[in-house]
N, C-alpha and C positions, 0 to 999 in steps of 0.2 A: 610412670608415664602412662602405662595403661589402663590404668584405674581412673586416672584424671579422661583418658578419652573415652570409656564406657560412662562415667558421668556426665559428660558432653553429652556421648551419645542418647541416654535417656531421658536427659533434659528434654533434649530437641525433638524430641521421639513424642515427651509428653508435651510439648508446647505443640505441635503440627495436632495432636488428639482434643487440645482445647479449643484452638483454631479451627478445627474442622467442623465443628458439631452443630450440626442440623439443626437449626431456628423453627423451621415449622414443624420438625418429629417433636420438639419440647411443646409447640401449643397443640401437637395431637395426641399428645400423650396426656396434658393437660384434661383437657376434651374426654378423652377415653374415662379416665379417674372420674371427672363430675359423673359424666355418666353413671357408672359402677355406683359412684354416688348416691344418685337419685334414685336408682334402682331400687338399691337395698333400704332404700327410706321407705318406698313405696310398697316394697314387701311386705317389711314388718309393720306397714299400719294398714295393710290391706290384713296381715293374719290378724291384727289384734281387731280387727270390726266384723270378720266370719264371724257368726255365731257357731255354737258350739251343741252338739247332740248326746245326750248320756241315753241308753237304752241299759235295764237293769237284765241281768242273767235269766233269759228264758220268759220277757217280760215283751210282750207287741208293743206296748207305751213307751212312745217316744219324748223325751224333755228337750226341749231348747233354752237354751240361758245364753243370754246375750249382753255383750259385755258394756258399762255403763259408764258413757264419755261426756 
């Protein structure tokens, strides 16, 4: 009998946890991710279009090489 009512009990426990859950933390969480998103897109094709500088060992001469899109 008490095994049948700690299974009630978590039932209900997780029905009231499904029912409860906040509609707009899901579309700000949503929000949040694109973001994070666009971010790191914009990162990584903001580093791949720096150009790049090689200076050789004790050498004033400076190289730029620039990457070709």
């Amino acid at each position: 009998m008490t095994n049948q009512a700690n299974q009630t009990h978590q039932e209900s426990t997780y029905q009231l946890l499904v029912e409860s859950e906040d509609k707009e933390r899901g579309a700000l969480e949503d929000l949040v991710y694109f973001l994070l998103v666009v971010a790191t897109a914009l990162t990584i094709w903001q580093f791949g279009h720096q150009p790049v500088t090689f200076a050789d060992l004790g050498d004033a001469n400076v190289q730029k090489v620039a990457a070709l899109l």
